[in-house]
C-alpha positions in Angstrom: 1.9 -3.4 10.6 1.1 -0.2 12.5 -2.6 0.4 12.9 -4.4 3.5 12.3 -7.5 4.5 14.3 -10.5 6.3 13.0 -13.7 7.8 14.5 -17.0 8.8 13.0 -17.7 12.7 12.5 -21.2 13.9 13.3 -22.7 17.8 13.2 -25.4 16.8 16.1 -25.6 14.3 18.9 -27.6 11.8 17.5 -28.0 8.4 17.5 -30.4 5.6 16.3 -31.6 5.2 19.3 -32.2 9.0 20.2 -32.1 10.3 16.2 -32.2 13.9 15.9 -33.0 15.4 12.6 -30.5 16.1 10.0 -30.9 19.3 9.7 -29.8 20.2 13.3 -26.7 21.7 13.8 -24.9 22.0 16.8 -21.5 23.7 17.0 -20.2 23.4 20.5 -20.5 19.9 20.0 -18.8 19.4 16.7 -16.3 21.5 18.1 -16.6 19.6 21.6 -16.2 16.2 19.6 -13.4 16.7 16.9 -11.3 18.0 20.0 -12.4 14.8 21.7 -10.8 13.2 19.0 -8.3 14.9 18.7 -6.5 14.5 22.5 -7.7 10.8 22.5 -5.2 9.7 20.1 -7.6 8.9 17.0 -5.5 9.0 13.5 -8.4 10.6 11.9 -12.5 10.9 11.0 -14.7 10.0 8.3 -16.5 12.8 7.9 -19.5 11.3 5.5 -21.7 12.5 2.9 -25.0 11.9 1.1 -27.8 13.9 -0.7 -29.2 15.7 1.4 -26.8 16.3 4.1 -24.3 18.7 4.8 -21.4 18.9 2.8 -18.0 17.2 4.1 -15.3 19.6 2.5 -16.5 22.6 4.4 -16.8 20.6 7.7 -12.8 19.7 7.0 -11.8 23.1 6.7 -13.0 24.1 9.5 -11.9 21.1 11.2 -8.4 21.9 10.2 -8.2 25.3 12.3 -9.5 23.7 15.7 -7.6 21.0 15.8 -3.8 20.3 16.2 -2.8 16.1 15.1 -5.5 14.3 13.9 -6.4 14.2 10.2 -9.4 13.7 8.3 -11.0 11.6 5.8 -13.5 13.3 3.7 -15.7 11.5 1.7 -16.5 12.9 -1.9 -18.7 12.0 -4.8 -17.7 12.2 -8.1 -19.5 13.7 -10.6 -20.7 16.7 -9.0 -17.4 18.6 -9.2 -14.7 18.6 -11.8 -12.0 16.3 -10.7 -9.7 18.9 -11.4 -11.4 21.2 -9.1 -11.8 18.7 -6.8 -7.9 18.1 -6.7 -7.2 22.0 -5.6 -9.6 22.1 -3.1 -8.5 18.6 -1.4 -5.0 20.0 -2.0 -5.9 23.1 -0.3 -7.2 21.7 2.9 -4.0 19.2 3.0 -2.0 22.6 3.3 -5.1 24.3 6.1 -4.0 21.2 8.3 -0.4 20.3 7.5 -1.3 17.2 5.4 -3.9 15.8 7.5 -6.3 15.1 4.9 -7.6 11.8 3.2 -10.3 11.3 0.7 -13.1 8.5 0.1 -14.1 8.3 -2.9 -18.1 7.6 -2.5 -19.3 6.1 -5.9 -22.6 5.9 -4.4 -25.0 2.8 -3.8 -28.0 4.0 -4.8 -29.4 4.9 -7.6 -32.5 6.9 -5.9 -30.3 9.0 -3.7 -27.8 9.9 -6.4 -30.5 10.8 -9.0 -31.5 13.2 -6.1 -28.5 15.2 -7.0 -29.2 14.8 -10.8 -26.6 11.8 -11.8 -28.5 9.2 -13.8 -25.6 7.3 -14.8 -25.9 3.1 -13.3 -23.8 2.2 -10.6 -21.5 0.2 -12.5 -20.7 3.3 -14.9 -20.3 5.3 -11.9 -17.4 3.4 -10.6 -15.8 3.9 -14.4 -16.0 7.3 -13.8 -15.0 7.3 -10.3 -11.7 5.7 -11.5 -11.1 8.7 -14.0 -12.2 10.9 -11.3 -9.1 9.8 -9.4 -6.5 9.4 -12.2 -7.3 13.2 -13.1 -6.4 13.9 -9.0 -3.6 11.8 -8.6 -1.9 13.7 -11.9 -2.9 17.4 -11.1 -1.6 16.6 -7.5 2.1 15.5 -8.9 2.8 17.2 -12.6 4.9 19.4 -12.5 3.8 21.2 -15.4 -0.2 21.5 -17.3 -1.5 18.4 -18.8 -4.4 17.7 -21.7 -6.7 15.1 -21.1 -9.4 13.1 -22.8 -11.3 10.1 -21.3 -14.4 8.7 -21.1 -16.2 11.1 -18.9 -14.0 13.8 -18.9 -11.5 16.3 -21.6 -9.0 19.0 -20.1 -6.4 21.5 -21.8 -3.8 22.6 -19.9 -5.3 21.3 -16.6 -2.8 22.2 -13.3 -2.8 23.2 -9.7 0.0 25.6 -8.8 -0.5 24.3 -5.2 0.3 21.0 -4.4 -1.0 18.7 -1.5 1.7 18.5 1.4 1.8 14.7 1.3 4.1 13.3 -1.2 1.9 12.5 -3.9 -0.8 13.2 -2.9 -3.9 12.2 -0.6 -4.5 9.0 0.4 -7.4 7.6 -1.3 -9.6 5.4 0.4 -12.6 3.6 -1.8 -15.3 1.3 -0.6 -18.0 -1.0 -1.9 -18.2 -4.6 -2.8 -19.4 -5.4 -6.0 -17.2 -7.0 -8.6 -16.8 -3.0 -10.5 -15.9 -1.6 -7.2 -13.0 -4.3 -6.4 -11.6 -4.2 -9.8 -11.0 -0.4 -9.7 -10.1 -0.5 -6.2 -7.6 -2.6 -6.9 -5.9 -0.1 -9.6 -6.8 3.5 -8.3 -7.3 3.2 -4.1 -4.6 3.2 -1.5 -7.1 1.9 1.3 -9.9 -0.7 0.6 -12.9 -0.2 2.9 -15.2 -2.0 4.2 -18.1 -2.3 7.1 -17.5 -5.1 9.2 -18.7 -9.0 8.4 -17.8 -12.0 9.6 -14.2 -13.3 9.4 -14.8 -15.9 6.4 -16.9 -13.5 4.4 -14.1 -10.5 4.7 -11.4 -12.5 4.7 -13.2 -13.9 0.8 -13.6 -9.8 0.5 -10.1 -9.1 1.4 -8.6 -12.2 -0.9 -10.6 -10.5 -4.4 -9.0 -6.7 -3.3 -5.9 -8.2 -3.4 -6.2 -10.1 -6.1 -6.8 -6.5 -8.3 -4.1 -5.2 -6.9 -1.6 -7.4 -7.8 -3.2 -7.2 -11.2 -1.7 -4.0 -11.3 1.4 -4.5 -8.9 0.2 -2.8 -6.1 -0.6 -3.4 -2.6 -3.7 -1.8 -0.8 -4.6 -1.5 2.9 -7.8 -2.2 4.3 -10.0 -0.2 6.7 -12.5 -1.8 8.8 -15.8 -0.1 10.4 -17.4 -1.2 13.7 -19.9 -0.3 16.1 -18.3 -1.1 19.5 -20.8 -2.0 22.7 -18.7 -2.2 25.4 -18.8 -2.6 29.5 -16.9 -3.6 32.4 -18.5 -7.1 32.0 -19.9 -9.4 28.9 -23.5 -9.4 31.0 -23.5 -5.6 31.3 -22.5 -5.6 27.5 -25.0 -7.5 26.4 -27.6 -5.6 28.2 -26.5 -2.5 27.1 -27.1 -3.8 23.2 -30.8 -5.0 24.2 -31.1 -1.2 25.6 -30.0 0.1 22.5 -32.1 -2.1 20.3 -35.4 -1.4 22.3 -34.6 2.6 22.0 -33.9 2.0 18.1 -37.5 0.4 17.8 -39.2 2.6 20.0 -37.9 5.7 17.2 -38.0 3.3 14.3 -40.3 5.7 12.4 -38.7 8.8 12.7 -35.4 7.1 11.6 -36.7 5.8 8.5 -39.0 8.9 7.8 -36.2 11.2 6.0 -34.5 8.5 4.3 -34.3 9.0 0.0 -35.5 5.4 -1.1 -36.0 2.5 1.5 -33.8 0.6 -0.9 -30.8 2.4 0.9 -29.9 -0.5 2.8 -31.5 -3.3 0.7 -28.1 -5.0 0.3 -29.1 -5.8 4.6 -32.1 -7.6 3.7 -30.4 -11.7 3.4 -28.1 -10.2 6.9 -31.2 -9.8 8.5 -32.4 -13.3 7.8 -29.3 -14.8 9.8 -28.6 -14.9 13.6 -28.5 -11.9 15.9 -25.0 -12.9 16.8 -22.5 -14.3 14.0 -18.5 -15.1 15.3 -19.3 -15.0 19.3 -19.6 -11.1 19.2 -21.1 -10.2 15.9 -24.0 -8.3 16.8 -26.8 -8.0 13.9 -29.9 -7.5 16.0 -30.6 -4.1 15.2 -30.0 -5.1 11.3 -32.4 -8.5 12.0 -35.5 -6.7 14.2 -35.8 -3.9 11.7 -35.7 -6.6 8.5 -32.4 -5.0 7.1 -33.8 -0.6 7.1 -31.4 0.1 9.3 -27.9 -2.0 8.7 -26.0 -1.6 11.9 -23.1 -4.3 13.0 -21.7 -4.5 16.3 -19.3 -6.0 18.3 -20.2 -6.8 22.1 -18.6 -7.4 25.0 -15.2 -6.6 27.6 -13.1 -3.9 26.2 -10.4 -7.3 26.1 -12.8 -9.0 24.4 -14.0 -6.8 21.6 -10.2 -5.9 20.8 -9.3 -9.5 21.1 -11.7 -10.1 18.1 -10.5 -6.6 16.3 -7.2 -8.2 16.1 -8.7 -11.3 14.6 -9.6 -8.8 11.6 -6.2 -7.2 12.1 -4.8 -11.3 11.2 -6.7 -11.0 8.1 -4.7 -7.7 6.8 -7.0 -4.5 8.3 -4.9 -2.0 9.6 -7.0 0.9 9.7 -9.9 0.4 12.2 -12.9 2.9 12.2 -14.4 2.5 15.4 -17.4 3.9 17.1 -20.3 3.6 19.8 -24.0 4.7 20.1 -23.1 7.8 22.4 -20.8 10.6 20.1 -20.4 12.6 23.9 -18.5 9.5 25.9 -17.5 7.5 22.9 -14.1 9.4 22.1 -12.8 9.4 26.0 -14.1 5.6 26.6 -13.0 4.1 23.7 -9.3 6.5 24.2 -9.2 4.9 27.0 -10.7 1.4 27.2 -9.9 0.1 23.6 -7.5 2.4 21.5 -4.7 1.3 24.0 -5.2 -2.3 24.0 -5.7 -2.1 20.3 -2.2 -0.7 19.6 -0.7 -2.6 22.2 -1.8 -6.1 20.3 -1.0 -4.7 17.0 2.6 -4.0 18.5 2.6 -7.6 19.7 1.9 -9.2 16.6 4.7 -7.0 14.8 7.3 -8.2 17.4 6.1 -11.7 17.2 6.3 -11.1 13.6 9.3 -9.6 13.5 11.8 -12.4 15.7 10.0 -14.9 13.5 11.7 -13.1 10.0 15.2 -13.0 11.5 
């Protein structure tokens, strides 16, 4: 299948190994990156979202007027908004960029950081209501006429959006998370499964159960796949670069971990951290390992050929959409346009060839 390329959205040059604090916001680079994006032939960003951090939808609309081709996914919590209300504003920014938009669907990990915005509600419950919160969309995005409704979480009258989104049924809805709630209901409700990368047996197990769902339901998901890339002209110089990186992430350890909402963010990292720095030749876990799983960060080292040559290993087990980025948001876009987006889409095209004489 064809591939789709992402990059990560940022509102200041930061980094883990040179953090800058959230609330710094610098508009000739967010302008300077997006654009980056947007001539280096990425198929969109995730622009993310927390508590505490700047909200995505605005970012997305303003996105939309600076750029020309690449689209956006925006991630969105339910709960906070009415899913209704949430439909005509994601249906207005499809039309403000021509149908570029996407949504993820962020249920939300932790309880700490969502009771920072007031919801109280356990994680498993939360992905109930996610599930609602996307059937209410999906309809007010494609009836043709108002609709009542009464579910568990939420009761309309006459619920409609005059304005529908410019893709044909609406936005593609991308969901993530990997416990058993989430893969059930990702397998009804979500178009693309996502997921940070692992090694091959654990996502191809991860891949297998999302299916599964789906065909519980007769429907057939995608799968997006998020990697940190460290990349050189040689494997040596690769590797070197990652010890660089984890030595400035140490050195700025503390100021990292200072804002975050509950150190239980990333407790999911702890057993990762226990395991080798490097898992499947180029698996890189030694910033997860050397700070005992506070901050979860998953590379891939090496050769430009040799990181995409284990990308399409991924690609094998069903990932089409690959959300890629570095440690350096003002080179990243150009090196990886260059050095990896090419080759990436190059091998995808060769498997669909290979693929392709093998079915006639």
């Amino acid at each position: 299948m064809p591939i789709q390329v992402l990059g990560l959205f940022s509102h200041r040059n930061s980094a883990e190994h040179r953090p800058k604090p959230m609330s710094d916001f610098e508009l000739p680079f967010l302008s300077d990156l997006v654009k980056a994006y947007d001539r280096n032939g990425y198929d969109r960003m995730l622009i993310a979202n927390a508590a505490t951090w700047p909200d995505s939808i605005p970012f997305a609309a303003y996105i939309a007027g600076i750029t020309e081709r690449v689209g956006f996914m925006i991630a969105h919590r339910p709960g906070f908004v009415q899913p209704t209300m949430a439909a005509r504003m994601l249906a207005t920014i499809d039309n403000l960029s021509r149908g570029r938009a996407a949504v993820h669907i962020i249920t939300g990990a932790n309880n700490k950081e969502m009771e920072a915005d007031g919801d109280f509600l356990t994680k498993a419950v939360r992905y109930d209501r996610s599930a609602e919160y996307v059937d209410v969309m999906r309809r007010v995005w494609t009836s043709d006429a108002p609709f009542d409704h009464e579910g568990q979480f939420f009761k309309f009258n006459r619920a409609f959006s005059a304005l529908k989104p410019v893709q044909k049924g609406g936005l593609p809805v991308f969901w993530g998370g990997s416990s058993p709630e989430s893969v059930q209901h990702a397998g009804r409700c979500a178009d693309v499964y996502a997921m940070g990368i692992e090694t091959l047996d654990k996502t191809r197990a991860l891949i297998e159960s999302v299916r599964a769902a789906g065909q519980q339901h007769n429907r057939t998901l995608e799968y997006c796949l998020s990697a940190r890339l460290i990349i050189a002209d040689t494997e040596e110089a690769a590797w070197q670069k990652a010890r660089d990186i984890l030595d400035g992430v140490m050195n700025n350890l503390e100021q990292l971990n200072q804002h975050a909402i509950d150190p239980r963010t990333h407790e999911r990292f702890g057993d990762l951290a226990k395991r080798e720095d490097c898992l499947d030749t180029r698996l890189w876990m030694g910033i997860t390992k050397a700070t005992k799983g506070t901050r979860a960060v998953t590379s891939l080292v090496g050769t430009p050929e040799q990181v995409v040559n284990e990308l399409m290993r991924y690609y094998d087990l069903g990932v089409t959409h690959f959300l890629i980025s570095g440690f350096d948001f003002v080179s990243d876009p150009d090196v990886l346009g260059r050095d990896v987006i090419p080759r990436l889409r190059a091998a995808a095209a060769d498997r669909e060839r290979i693929a392709a004489r093998i079915a006639v």
